[in-house]
C-alpha positions in Angstrom: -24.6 -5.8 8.2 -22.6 -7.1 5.2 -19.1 -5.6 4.4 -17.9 -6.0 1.3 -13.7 -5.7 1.2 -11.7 -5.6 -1.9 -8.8 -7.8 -1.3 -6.2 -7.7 -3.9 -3.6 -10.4 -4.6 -1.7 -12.1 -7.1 -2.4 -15.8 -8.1 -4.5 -16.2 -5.0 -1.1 -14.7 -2.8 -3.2 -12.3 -1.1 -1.2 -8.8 -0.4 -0.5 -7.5 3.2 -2.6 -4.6 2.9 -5.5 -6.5 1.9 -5.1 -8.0 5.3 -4.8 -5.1 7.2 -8.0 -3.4 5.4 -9.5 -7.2 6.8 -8.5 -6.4 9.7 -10.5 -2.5 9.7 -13.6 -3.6 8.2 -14.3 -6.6 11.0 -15.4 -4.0 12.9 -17.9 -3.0 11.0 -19.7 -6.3 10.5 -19.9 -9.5 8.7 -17.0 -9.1 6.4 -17.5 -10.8 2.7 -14.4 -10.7 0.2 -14.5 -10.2 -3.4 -11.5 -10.9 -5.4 -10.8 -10.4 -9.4 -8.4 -12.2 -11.9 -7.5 -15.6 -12.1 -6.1 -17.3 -9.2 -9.1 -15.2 -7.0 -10.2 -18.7 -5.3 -6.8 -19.7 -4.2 -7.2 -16.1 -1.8 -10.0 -18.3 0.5 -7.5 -19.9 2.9 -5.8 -16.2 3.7 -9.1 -14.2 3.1 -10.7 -16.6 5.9 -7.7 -16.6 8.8 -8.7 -12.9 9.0 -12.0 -12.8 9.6 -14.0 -12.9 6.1 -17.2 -15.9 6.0 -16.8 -15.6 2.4 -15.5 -15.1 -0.5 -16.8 -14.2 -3.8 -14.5 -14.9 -7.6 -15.3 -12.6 -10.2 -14.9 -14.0 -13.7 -14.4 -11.4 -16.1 -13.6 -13.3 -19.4 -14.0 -10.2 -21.3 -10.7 -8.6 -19.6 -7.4 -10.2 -19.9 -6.1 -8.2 -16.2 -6.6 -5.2 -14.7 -9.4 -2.8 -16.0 -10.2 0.0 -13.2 -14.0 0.4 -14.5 -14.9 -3.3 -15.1 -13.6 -4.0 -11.9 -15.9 -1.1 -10.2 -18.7 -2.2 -12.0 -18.0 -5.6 -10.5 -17.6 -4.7 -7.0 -20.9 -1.7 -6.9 -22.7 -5.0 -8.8 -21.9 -7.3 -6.0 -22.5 -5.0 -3.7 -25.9 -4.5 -4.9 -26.5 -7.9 -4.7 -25.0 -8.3 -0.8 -26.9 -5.4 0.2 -23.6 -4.2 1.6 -23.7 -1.2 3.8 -20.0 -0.6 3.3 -17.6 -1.3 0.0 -14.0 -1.3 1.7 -10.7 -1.7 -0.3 -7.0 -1.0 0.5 -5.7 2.5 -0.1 -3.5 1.4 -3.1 -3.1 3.0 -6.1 -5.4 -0.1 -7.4 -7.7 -0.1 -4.5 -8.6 4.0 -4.6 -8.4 3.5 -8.0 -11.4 0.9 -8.0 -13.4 2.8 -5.3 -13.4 5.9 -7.4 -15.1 3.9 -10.1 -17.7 2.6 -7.6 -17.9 6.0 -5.9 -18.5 7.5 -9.3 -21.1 4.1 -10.1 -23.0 4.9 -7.5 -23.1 8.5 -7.4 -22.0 8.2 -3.3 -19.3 10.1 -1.6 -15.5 8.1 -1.5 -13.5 8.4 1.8 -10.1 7.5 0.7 -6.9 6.4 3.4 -8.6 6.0 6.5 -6.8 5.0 9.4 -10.2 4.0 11.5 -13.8 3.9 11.5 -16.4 4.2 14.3 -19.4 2.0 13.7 -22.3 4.5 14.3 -24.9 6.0 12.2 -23.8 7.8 10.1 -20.6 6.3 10.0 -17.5 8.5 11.4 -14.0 7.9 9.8 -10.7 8.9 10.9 -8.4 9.6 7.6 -5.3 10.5 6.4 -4.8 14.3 4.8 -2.4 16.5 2.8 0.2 14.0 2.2 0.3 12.5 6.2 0.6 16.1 7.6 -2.9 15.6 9.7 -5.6 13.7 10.3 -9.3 14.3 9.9 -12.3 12.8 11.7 -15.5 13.0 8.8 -19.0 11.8 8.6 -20.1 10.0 5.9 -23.3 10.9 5.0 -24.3 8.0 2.3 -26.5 4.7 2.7 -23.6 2.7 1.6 -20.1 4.0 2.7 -17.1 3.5 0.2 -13.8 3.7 1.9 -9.9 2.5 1.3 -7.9 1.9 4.5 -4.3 3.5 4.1 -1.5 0.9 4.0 0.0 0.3 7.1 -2.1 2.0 9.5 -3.9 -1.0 10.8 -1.9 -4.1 12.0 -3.0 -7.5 10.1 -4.5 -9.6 12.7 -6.0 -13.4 11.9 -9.5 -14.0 12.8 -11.1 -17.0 12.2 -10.7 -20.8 10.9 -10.5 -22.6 7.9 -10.9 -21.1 3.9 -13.7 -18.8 2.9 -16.9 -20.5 1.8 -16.4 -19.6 -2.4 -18.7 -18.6 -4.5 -18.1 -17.5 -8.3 -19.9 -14.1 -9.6 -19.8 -12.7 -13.3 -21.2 -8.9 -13.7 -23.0 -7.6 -16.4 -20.4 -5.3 -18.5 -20.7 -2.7 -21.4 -18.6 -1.9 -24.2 -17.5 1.3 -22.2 -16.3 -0.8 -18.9 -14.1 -2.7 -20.6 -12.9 0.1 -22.9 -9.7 0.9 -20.8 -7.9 -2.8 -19.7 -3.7 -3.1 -19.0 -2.2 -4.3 -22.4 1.6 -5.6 -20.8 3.1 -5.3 -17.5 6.6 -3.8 -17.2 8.2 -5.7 -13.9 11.1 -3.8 -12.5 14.2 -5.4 -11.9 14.7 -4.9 -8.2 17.1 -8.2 -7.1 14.1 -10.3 -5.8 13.7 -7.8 -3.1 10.2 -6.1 -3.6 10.5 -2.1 -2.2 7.1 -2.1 -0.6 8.1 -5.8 1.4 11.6 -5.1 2.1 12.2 -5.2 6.0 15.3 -3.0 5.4 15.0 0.0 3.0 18.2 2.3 2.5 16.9 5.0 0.4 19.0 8.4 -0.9 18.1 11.9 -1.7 18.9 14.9 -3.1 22.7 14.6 -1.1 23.7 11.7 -3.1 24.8 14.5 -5.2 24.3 11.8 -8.6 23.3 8.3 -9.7 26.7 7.1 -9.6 26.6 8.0 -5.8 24.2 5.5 -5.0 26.6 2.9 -4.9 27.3 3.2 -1.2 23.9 3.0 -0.6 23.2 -0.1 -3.1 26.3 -2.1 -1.2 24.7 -1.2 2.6 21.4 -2.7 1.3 22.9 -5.4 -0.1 24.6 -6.1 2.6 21.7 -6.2 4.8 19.4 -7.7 2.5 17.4 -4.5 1.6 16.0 -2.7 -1.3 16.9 0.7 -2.3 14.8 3.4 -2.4 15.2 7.1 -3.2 13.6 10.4 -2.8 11.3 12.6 -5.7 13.8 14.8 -6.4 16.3 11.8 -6.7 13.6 10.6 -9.8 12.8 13.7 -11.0 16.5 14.4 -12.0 16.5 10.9 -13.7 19.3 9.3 -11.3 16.8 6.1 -10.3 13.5 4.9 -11.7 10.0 5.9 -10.5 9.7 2.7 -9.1 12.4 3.4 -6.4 10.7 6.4 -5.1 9.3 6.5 -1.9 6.4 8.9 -1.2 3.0 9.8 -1.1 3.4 9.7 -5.3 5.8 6.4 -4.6 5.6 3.3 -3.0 4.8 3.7 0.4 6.9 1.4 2.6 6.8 -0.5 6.1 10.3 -1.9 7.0 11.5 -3.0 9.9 14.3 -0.4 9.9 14.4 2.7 6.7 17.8 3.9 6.5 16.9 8.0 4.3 20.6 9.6 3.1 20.5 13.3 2.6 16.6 13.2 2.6 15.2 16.4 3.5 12.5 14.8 5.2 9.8 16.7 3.1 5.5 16.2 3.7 5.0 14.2 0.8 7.8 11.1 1.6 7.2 11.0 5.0 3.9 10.2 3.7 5.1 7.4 2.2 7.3 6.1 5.3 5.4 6.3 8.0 4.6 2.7 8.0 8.6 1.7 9.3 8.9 0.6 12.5 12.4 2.2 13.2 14.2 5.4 11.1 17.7 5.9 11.3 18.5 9.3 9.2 21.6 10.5 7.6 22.3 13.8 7.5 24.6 16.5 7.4 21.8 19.6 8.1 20.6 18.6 12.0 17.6 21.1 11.3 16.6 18.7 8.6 13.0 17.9 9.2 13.6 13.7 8.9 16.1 14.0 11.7 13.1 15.5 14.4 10.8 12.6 12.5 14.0 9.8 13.2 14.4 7.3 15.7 17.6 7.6 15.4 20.3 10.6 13.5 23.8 10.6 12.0 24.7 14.3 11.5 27.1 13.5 8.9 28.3 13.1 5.1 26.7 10.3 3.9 29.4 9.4 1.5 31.9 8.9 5.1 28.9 7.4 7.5 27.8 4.8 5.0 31.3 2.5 3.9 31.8 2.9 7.3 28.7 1.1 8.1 29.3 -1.1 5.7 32.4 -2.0 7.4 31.2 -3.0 10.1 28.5 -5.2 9.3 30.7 -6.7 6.6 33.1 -7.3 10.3 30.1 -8.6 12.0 29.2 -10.8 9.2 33.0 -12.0 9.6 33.4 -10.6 5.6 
């Protein structure tokens, strides 16, 4: 059985959830890789260390970077052409994105942020629901399965030897797929540090109490190389850009250690968190719900527990 995955990168730098969706689809069967946008052969080395035999370039001079339905259309075409039984992608905004568009190509049902897959007939998947507060097992009743994989439920694992066999494809689009393309890219200024990569993250909420109190938690991730990231109420009331927000409607996040400051702890950013390996909250409500989802809990005022963590890793650091 042919597998067709979705891997997204950028110049041929193929992103860590494209690895871990890799990773899921192996065990479905022969895994083949398809990859958009200039740069797509440069993927091959990283594409074949986890697992995929080969992988296929799509040209598409008639888009200058990312259009959602040119890109479906390329993938359902491909598809076709494989005979794939499954079209897998990661659960990015990009990926599910790109899936609807084949989904919708292929009049065939999308399963969207699964977690695992059991290789039977019909297929059985395991996904994420209702912002990460349960998990469903489904059937997918379709003769090719669409799925996206949910970042950071799968571990990355290398498979294999040497670059992906490439091969070059070109679909055949319409006036109407490449209707709706990205004119310009708007690249946050986050320090070099990207949010979703960080291995520290020091986010605030709703107890900051204002954008200007962010500044204790700017100099604790600074400190310890981190990013910053903040909660949706934090965006909504215009204190830090959208593209700080961590959540299910964020950037969903997989540090080493996530450091939330008078976070609540709602459905929807845990959602977006779940992928961190250690949580240390900081709170001054015990009852908060992140302090029973924590590793580890400060019951205290934030704007006291932080320069007084700061402290002491500026004394460890011999600052």
């Amino acid at each position: 059985m042919t597998i067709l995955v979705l891997v997204e990168h950028t110049e041929g730098v193929v992103d860590e959830v494209s690895l871990q969706t890799l990773a899921l689809a192996r065990g479905l069967g022969d895994v083949t890789a398809v990859a958009v946008g200039a740069g797509a052969p440069d993927a091959a080395p990283a594409v074949g260390a986890h697992g995929a035999g080969s992988l296929y370039a799509v040209d598409l001079p008639a888009v200058s970077g990312y259009a959602p339905r040119a890109w479906g259309q390329a993938v359902w075409q491909l598809a076709q052409r494989l005979s794939a039984t499954a079209v897998v992608a990661p659960g990015s905004e990009r990926g599910n994105e790109v899936m609807a568009h084949v989904a919708a190509l292929a009049d065939l049902p999308l399963a969207a942020n699964c977690v695992s897959v059991t290789a039977s007939e019909p297929l059985t998947v395991t996904r994420v629901r209702w912002g990460g507060s349960l998990l469903e097992e489904a059937v997918v009743h379709a003769p090719v399965a669409v799925l996206t994989v949910m970042p950071h439920s799968v571990e990355a694992q290398e498979q294999g030897s040497g670059a992906a066999g490439v091969e070059s494809f070109q679909p055949e689009l319409s006036a109407a797929d490449t209707a709706v393309q990205v004119a310009e890219r708007l690249t946050a200024d986050t320090g070099g540090i990207s949010l979703a990569e960080a291995k520290v993250v020091v986010s605030g909420g709703r107890g900051v109490g204002s954008s200007e109190g962010f500044g204790v938690i700017e100099e604790l991730a600074g400190l310890l190389d981190g990013a910053v990231g903040c909660s949706r109420a934090v965006t909504s009331a215009g204190w830090r850009p959208h593209t700080d927000q961590v959540g299910q409607t964020g950037t969903k996040i997989s540090p080493e250690i996530y450091i939330p400051c008078g976070i609540s702890g709602a459905t929807q950013h845990m959602a977006g968190c779940k992928g961190a390996k250690r949580i240390l909250a900081i709170n001054t409500d015990r009852e908060a719900s992140i302090i029973s989802n924590a590793d580890y809990a400060v019951i205290g005022d934030l704007h006291e527990v932080l320069p007084a963590i700061s402290a002491e890793v500026r004394k460890a650091k011999g600052g």
